[in-house]
C-alpha positions as CSV (number, residue, x, y, z in Angstrom):
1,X,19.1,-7.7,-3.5
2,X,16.1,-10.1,-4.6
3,X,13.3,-7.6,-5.5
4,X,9.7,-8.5,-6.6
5,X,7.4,-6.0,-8.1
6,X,3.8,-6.7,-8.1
7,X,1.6,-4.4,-11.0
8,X,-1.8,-4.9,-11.2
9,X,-3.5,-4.7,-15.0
10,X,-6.4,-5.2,-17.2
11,X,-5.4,-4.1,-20.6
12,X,-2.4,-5.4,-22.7
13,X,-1.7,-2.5,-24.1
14,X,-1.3,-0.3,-20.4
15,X,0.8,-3.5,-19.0
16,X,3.1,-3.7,-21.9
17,X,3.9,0.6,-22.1
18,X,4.0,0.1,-18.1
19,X,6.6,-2.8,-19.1
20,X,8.9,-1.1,-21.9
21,X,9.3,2.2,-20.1
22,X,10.4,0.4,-16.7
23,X,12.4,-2.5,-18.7
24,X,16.3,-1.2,-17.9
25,X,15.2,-0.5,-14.0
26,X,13.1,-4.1,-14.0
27,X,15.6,-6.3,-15.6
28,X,17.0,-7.8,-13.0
29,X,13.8,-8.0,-11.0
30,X,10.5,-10.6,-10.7
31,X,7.1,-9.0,-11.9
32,X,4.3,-10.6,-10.8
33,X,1.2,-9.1,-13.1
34,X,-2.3,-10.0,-11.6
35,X,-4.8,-9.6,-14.6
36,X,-8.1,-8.5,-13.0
37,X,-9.7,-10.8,-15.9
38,X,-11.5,-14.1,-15.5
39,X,-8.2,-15.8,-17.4
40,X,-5.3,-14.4,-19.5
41,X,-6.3,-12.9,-22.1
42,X,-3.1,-11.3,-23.4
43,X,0.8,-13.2,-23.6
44,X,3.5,-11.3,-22.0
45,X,5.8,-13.1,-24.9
46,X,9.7,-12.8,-24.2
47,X,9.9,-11.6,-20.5
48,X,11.6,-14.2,-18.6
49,X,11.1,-12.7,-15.3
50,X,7.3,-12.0,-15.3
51,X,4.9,-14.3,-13.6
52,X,1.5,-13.7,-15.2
53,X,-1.9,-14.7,-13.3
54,X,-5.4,-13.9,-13.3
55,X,-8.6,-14.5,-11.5
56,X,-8.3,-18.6,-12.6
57,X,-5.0,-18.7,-11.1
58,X,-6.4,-17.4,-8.2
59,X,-9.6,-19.7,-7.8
60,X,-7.0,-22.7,-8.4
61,X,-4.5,-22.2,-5.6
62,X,-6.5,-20.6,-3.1
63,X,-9.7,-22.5,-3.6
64,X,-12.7,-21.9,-1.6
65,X,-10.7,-18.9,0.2
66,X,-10.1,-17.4,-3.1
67,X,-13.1,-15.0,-2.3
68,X,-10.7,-12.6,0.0
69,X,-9.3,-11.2,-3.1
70,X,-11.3,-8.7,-4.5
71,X,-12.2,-8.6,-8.5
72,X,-12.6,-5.8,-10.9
73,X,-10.6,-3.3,-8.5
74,X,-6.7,-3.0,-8.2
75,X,-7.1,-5.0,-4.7
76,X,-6.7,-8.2,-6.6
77,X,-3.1,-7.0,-6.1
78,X,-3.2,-8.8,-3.0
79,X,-2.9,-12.4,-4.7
80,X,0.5,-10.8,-5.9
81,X,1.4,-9.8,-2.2
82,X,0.8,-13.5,-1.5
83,X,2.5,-14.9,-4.4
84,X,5.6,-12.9,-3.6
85,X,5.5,-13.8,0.2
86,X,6.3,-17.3,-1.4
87,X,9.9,-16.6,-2.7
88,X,10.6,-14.2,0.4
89,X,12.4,-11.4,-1.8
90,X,14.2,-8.4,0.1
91,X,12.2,-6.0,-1.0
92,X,8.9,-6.1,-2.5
93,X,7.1,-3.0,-4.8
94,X,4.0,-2.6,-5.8
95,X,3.1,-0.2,-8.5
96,X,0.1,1.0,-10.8
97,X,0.5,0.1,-14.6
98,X,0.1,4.3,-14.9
99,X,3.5,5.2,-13.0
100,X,6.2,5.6,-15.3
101,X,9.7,7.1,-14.7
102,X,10.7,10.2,-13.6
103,X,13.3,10.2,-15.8
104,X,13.8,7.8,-19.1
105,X,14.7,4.1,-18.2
106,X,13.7,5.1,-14.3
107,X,17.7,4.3,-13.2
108,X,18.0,4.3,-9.4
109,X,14.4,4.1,-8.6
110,X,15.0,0.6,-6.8
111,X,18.0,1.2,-4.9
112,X,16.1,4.6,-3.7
113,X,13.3,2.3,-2.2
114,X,16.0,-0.2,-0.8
115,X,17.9,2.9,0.7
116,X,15.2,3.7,2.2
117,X,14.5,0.7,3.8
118,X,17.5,0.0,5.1
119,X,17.6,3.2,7.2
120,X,15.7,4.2,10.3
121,X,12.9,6.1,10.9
122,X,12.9,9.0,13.5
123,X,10.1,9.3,16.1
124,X,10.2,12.4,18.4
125,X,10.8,11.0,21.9
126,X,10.8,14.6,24.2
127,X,8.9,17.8,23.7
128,X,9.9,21.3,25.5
129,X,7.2,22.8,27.9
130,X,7.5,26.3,26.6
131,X,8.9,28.3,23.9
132,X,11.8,30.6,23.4
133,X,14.5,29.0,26.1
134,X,15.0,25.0,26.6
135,X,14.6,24.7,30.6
136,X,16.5,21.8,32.6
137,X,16.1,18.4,31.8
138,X,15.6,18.3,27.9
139,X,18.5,16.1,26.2
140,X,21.1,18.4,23.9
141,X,21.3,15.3,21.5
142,X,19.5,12.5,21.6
143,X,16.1,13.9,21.9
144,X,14.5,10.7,19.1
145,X,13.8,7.3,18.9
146,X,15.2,5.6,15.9
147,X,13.1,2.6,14.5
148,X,13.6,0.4,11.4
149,X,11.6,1.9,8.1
150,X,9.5,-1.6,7.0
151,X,7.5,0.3,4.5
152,X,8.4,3.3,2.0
153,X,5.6,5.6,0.2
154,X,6.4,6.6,-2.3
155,X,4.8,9.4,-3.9
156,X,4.0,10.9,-7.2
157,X,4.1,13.6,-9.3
158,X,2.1,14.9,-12.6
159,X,-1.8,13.4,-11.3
160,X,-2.0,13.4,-7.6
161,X,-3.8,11.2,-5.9
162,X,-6.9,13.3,-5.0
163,X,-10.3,11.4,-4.0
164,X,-13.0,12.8,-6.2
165,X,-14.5,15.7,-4.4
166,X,-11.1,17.4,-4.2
167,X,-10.6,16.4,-8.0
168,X,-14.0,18.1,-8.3
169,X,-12.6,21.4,-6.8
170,X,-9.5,21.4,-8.2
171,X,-11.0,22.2,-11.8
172,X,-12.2,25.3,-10.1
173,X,-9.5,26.1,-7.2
174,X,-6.5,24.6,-8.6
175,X,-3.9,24.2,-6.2
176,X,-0.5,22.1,-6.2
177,X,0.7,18.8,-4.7
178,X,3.5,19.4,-2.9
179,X,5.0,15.9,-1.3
180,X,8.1,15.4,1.4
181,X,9.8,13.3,2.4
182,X,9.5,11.9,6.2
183,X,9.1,9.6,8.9
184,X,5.4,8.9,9.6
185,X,5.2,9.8,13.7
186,X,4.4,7.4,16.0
187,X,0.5,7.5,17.2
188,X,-0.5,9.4,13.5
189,X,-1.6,8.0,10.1
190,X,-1.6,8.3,6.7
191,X,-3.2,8.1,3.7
192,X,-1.3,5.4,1.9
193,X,-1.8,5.1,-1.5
194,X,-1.1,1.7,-3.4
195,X,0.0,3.2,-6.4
196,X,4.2,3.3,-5.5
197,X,4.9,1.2,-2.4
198,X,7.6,-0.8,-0.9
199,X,7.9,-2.9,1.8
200,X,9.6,-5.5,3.6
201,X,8.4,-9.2,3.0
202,X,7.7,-9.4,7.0
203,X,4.7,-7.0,7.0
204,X,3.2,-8.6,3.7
205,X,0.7,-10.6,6.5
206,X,-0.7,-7.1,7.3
207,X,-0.6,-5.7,3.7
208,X,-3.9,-6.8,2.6
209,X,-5.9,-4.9,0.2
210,X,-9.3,-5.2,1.4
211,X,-12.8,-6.4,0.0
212,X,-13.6,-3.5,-2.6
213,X,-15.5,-2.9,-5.7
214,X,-18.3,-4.0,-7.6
215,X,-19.5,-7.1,-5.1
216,X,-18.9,-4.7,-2.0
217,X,-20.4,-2.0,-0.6
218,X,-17.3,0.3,-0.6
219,X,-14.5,1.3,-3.5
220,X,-11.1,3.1,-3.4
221,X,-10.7,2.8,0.1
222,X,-9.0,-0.4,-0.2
223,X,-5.4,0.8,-0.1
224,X,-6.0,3.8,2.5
225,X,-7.8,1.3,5.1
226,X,-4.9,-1.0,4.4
227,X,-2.6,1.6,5.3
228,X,-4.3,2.3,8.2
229,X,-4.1,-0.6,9.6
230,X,-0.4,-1.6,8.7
231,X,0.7,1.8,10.6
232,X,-1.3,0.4,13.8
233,X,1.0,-2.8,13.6
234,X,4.0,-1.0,13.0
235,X,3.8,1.3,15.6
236,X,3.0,-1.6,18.5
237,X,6.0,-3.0,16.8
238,X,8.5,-0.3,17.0
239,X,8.8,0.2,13.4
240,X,8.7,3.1,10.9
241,X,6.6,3.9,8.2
242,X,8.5,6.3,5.7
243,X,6.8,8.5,2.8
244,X,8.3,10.4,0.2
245,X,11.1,9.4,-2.4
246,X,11.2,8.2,-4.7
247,X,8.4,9.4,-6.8
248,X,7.1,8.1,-10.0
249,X,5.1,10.2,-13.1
250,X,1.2,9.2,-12.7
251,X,0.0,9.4,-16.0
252,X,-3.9,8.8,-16.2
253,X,-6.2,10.9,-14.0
254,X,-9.5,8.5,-13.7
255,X,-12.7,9.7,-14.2
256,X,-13.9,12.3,-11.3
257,X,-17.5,10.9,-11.8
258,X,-17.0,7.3,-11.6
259,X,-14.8,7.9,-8.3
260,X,-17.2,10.2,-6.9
261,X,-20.2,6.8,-7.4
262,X,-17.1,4.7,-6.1
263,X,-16.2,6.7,-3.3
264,X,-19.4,8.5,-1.5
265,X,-20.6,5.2,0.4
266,X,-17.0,5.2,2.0
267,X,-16.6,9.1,2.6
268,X,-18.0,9.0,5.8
269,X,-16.7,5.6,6.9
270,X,-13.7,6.8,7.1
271,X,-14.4,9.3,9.4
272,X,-14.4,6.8,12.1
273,X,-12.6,3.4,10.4
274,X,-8.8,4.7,11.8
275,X,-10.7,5.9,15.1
276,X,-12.2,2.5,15.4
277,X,-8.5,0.7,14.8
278,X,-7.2,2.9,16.9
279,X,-8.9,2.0,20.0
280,X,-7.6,-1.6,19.6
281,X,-5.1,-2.7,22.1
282,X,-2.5,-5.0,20.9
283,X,0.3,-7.8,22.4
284,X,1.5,-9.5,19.1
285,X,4.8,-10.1,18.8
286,X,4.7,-10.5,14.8
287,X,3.1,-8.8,12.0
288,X,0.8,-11.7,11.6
289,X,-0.1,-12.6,15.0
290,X,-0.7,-8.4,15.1
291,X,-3.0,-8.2,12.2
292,X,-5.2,-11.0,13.6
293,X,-5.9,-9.5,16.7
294,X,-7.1,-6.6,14.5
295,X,-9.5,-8.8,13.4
296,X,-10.7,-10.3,16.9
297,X,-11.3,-6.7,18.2
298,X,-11.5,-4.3,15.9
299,X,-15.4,-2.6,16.8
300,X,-17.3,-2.7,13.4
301,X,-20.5,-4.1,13.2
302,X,-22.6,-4.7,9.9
303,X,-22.5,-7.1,6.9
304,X,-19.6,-5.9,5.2
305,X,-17.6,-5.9,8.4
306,X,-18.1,-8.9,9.7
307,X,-17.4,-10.7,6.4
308,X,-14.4,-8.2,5.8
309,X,-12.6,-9.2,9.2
310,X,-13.5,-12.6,8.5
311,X,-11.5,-12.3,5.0
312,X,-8.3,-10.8,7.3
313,X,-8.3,-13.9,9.4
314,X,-8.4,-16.2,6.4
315,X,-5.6,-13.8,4.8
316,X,-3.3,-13.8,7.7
317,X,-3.5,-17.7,8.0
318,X,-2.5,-17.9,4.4
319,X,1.4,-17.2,6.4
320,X,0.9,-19.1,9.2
């Protein structure tokens, strides 16, 4: 099993904890580390199987398309995506450089994600008309559809993943994070977070983490609206989306009042963003061909929008 893991960073020090707790379960694996710096400005001395870039690597090979990846956010993760399409692994992870282990040395962590991508996901295919008695007609057995899992979220424990006015509540109302594990059902969606992900290299052309941050008009929505739209794409496709195990330790909680700035233009967007990709029809036959046609008719009108499905075309050409 070839496995790339892509980890973005902009501190030496986060990277290289990130790097010594994970280095028994990584061993045997690439890691592609996007810097969200101008250039390197650290050396990832004696790690054989790290590929190390930053925003100059980016300018460089993508030239003047380099602007569809995102700086100073974690959606310059996306240049990893890319880089990893190129040596078509099994099975590619992506991971913040605050998820540790579980458990010391993280053993089994990778095989969980594989395991879970080599099964299938199960859609519910009939539903009974009344309750108490099944009447005449309703399969004993096979009541599901089974389609193959391309993507597996993995969850988290210690910090959840709250957006900030829940973060905000939760210092007065505290309440618990609770994950399961499941199939995602056909028609639904979910709020994929970018912090523990895996994937199969054939959806990578609709895993784009979108135009976020400082030079945009919207922040931390970057992995959800991603998520949004690969669960569109996998449903036309007859594929699963699968969320659960295995679960890393999230060590920082970031701060509530920077997220809250970050997050309030998008807060409302997002009321309607999965409504607005929802009404597209599509006839792809590929992941690519899929997540361009999001592009063509997706109905979302204004500056950012139009330069932000002009970014997905130029993204999902990158694999034609």
């Amino acid at each position: 099993m070839k496995v790339t893991i892509v980890v973005p960073t902009i501190r030496e020090k986060n990277i290289q904890e990130f790097l010594d707790a994970w280095q028994d379960e990584f061993a045997m694996a690439e890691i592609i580390i996007v810097e969200d710096n101008p250039s390197r400005t650290f050396d990832l001395k004696g790690h054989s199987n790290i590929a190390h870039y930053s925003w100059e690597d980016i300018d460089r090979e993508l030239g003047e398309s380099s602007w569809i990846i995102p700086r100073r956010t974690d959606c310059v993760r996306s240049y990893g995506y890319y880089k990893a399409y190129q040596t078509r692994p099994d099975m590619l992870v992506t991971l913040d450089d605050d998820c540790y282990p579980m458990e010391p040395g993280g053993k089994g962590f990778l095989s969980r994600h594989w395991e879970c991508l080599q099964g299938n996901g199960s859609a519910e295919a009939w539903r009974e008309t009344g309750e108490g008695v099944v009447t005449r007609g309703v399969p004993y057995y096979n009541r599901a559809r089974q389609r193959p899992v391309v993507l597996n979220h993995g969850l988290w424990n210690r910090i959840p993943d709250y957006d900030a006015p829940t973060q905000l509540l939760q210092s007065r109302q505290p309440g618990e994070f609770r994950f399961t594990n499941q199939t995602i059902p056909v028609g639904m969606y979910f709020p994929m977070c970018g912090m523990n992900v895996a994937l199969r290299p054939e959806a990578i052309p609709a895993f784009y983490f979108m135009l976020m941050g400082r030079d945009y008009a919207y922040d931390r929505f970057g992995d959800i609206w991603a998520g949004v739209l690969v669960k569109k794409i996998c449903d036309h496709l007859g594929k699963a989306v699968r969320s659960g195990d295995p679960a890393v330790a999230h060590q920082r909680a970031s701060n509530v009042w920077a997220n809250l700035r970050k997050e309030a233009p998008g807060l409302e967007v997002n009321e309607t963003f999965w409504q607005a990709v929802d009404g597209v029809v599509l006839t792809g036959s590929t992941f690519g061909a899929c997540y361009k046609e999001v592009t063509d008719k997706v109905e979302l009108e204004g500056e950012y929008w139009i330069k932000l499905r002009r970014a997905m075309r130029v993204w999902a050409e990158l694999f034609d």
